[in-house]
N, C-alpha and C positions, 0 to 999 in steps of 0.2 A: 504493500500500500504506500502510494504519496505521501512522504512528508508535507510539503504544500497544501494538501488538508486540511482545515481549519474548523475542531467543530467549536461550534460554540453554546454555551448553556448559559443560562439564568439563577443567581441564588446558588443558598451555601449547601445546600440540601443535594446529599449524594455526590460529596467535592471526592471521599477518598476512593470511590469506585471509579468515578471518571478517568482521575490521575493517574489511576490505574491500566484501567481501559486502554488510555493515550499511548502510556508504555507498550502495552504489549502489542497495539495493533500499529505503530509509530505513522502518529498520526498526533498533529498540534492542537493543543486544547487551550479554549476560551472563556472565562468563567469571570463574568459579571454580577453586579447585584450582589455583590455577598455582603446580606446584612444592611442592605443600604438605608432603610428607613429606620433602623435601631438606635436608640439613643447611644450604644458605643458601635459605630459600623465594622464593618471590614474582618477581618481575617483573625480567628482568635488563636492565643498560642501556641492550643495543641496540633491545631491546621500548618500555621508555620512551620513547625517541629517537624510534621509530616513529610510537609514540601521536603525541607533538609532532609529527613532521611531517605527521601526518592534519590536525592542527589547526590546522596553517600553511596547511596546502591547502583548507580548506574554512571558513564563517563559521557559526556558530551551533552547532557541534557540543561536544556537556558529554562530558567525561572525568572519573571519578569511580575515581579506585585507594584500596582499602582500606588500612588504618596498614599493614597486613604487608605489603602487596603482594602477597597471593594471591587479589584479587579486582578486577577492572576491569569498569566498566561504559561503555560507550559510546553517547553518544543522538544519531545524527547531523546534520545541519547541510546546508549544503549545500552541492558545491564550488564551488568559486571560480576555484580557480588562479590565476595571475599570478603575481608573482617569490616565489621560496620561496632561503632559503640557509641552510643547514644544515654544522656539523661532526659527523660521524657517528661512532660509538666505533668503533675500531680492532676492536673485538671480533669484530665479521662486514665485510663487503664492501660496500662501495657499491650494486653490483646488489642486495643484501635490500632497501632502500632504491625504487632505482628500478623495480625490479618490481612494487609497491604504485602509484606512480605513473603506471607507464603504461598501467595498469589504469587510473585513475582519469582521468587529464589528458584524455583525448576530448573526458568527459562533464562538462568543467567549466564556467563562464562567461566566462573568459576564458584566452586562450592560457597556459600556462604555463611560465612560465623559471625552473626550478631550478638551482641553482647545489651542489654536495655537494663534500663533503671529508671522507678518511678513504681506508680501503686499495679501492685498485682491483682488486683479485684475490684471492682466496684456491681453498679447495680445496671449499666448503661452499657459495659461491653462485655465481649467474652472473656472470662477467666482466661489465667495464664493455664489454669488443673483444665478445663475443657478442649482446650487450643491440644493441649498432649492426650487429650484420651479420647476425644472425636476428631478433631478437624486435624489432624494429623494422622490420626488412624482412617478416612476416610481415603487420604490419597491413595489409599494400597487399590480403591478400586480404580483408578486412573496407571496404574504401574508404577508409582511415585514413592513408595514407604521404605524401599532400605534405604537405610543409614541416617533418616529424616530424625533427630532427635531437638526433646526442648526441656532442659535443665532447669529444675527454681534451685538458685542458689540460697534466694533471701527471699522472704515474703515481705510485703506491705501494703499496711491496710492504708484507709481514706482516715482522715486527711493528709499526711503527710508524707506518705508512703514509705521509700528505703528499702523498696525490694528489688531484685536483679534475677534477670535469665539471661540463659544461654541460649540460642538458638542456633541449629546446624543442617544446613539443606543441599545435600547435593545437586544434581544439574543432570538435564535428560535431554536427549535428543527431542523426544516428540512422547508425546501420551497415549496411553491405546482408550479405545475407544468403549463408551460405555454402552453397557446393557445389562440393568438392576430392575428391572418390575418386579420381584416379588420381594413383597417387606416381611414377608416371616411373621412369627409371634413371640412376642417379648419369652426369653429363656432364664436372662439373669439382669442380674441389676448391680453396680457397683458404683462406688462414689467415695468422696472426701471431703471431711470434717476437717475444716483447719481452725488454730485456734493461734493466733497473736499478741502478748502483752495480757493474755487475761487468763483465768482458771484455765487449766487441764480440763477442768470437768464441763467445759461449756463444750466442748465437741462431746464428749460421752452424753451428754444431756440433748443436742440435736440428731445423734444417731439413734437414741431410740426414740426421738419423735418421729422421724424418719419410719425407724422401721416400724411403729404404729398402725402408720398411713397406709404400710409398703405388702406387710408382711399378711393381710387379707390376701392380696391377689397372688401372690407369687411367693415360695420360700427359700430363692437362691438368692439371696442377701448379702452382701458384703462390703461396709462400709468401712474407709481406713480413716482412723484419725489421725492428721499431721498436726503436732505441737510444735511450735519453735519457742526458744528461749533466747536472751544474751544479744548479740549484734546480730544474727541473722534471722532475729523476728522486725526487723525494720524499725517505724520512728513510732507508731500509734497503737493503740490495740486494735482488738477486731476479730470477728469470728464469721465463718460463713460456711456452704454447703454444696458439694455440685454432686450432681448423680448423670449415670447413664446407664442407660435401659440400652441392652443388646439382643437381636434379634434372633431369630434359628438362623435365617439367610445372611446376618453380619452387617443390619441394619442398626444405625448407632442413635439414639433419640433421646434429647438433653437434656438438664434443666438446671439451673442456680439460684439461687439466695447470700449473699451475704448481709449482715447485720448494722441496720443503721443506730443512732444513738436512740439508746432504753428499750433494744428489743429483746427478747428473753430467745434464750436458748431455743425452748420448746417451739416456739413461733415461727423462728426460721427453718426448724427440722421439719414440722409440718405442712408449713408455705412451700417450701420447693419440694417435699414429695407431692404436692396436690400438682404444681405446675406440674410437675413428671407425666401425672397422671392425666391429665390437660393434653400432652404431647405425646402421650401415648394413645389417646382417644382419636388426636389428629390423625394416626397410623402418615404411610409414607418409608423411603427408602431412605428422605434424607431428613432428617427436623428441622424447622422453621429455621433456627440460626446457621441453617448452611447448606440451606436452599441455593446461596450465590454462588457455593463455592460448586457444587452440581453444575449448576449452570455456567460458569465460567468454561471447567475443564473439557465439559460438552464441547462449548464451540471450539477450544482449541486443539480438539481430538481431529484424528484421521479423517478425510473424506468419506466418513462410513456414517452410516445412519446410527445414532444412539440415542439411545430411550434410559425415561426413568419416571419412577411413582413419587410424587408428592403428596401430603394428605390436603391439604389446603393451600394456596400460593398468597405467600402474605402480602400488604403494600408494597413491603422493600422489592421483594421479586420479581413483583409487576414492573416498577418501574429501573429494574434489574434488564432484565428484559426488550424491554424498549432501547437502553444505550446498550446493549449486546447490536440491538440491531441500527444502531447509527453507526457503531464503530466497526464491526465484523460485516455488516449486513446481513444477519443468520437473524432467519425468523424462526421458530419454534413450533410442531401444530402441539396444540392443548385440545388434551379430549377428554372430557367427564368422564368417570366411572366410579359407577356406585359413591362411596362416599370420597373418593379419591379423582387426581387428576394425573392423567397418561402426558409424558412431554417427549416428543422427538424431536432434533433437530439432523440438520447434516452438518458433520466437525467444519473446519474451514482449512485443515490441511496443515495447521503449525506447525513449524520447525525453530527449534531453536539452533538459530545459524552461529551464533556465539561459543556451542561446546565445541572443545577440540576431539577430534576424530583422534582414535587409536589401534 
């Protein structure tokens, strides 16, 4: 595709997918209105932060933000990968962060080792504990999962955070092509209680609220509790909860809670097993929080037809979907079924021209 290209969008809404987008289809992107009518406009820290780690991760790419800040252009470059380390604003979650990258790390030139710091959880993005036990377990159906590893060295809660991962992504030629329609039936369930700066006993106390919820439908149970203590519990306390429900077919379906100020152990153990159970009800190959990433690897599959089950396509995916098809031009067909929705597309052929042949 032309670099000459130009697409252009309106508003801050859906900045880190486009950026994304941009990169991999290299192709110039235009992003006005961010913010424009807000009493503070323009571009907020953790979006800046963003931008720079696009342009840690890749060489040649021009980033151009207007005086106000309500206007970025971006003309992409090409990735790279290799060591990136980054401190990330407290504002959002590390996961906003690595979600951009492991979209991008596959198709780089060389492996990439990111190193990040800032809050490892909040309520707004995905866990660092999910990001390792879905959305990285997920690329195995794309050919993508050896040697794909993401280390918590430190945890950190909100507000202040002081936690660190590792993140390490080899580099593929090209992705094979999906075909996942049957979502199985929930078999096990596994998850983690972490607990920072505060009792021991507040992860024991959300794992059997948890298994309260859990232990009606299903008896393959297994919740781990991670304590940290000393310098690698970060700067605040904080306590939270992620689970994942797996399928007989290897269908991975998610859910979290961590704990805002004066919420009781039991509260958060039983809020995200309901949401589980909420996400389990949705049924589907892929859960709601990675639904894009389905769809991404779709379009950047072989020129072969791949299919897959959704249980419902949320806002995001819809308009997921619509910039697949400004940037890739792959349209998708969507077909009802029973309580679920069938998605085919045709891949668009990618290759990552960046690894070296051996």
């Amino acid at each position: 595709m032309s670099k000459r290209t130009v697409q252009q969008f309106s508003g801050h809404a859906f900045l880190k997918q486009r950026l994304v987008m941009a990169l991999l289809s290299q192709q110039t992107v235009r992003i006005d209105g961010i913010r424009a009518q807000d009493e503070n406009p323009g571009l907020r820290d953790y979006e800046v932060s963003l931008l720079r780690l696009l342009e840690q991760a890749t060489n040649g790419t021009r980033i151009v933000i207007s005086p106000t800040g309500t206007s970025v252009v971006l003309r992409p470059g090409m990735i790279t990968g290799g060591r990136i380390d980054m401190d990330c604003p407290v504002s959002r979650s590390i996961g906003y962060y690595l979600e951009a990258l492991v979209a991008l790390a596959p198709f780089g030139k060389d492996q990439m080792t990111a190193t990040l710091r800032g809050v490892t959880t909040n309520n707004v993005d995905l866990s660092v504990d999910l990001i390792r036990t879905a959305t990285l377990v997920n690329l195995r159906n794309f050919g993508l999962s050896e040697g794909v590893e993401l280390r918590i060295t430190k945890r950190g809660a909100e507000p202040r955070g002081g936690g660190e991962v590792r993140f390490i992504c080899p580099v593929v030629r090209a992705v094979t092509p999906l075909s996942f329609i049957d979502a199985g039936r929930v078999r096990r369930i596994r998850g983690i209680a972490y607990a920072t700066r505060v009792s021991p006993q507040s992860a024991n106390r959300m794992v059997e609220a948890a298994r309260g919820e859990l232990n009606r439908y299903i008896p393959d149970i297994y919740i781990y509790t991670d304590v940290y203590k000393g310098a690698e519990s970060g700067l605040s306390p904080g306590f939270g909860l992620s689970l994942v429900a797996e399928t007989t077919t290897g269908a991975l379906l998610t859910a979290e809670l961590c704990a805002n100020a004066g919420d009781a152990p039991e509260d958060v153990g039983r809020d995200a097993a309901q949401r589980l159970l909420h996400e389990i009800a949705r049924g589907g190959c892929f859960d709601s929080a990675h639904q894009w990433q389905a769809l991404l690897l779709m379009t950047l599959g072989p020129e072969h037809a791949a299919k897959t089950r959704f249980g419902k396509l949320t806002p995001f995916s819809i308009q997921y979907l619509r910039d697949l098809r400004v940037f890739f031009n792959t349209t998708f067909k969507i077909k009802p079924d029973n309580q679920s929705v069938l998605l085919t597309c045709l891949g668009t052929g990618f290759t990552n021209v960046g690894k070296k042949t051996t």
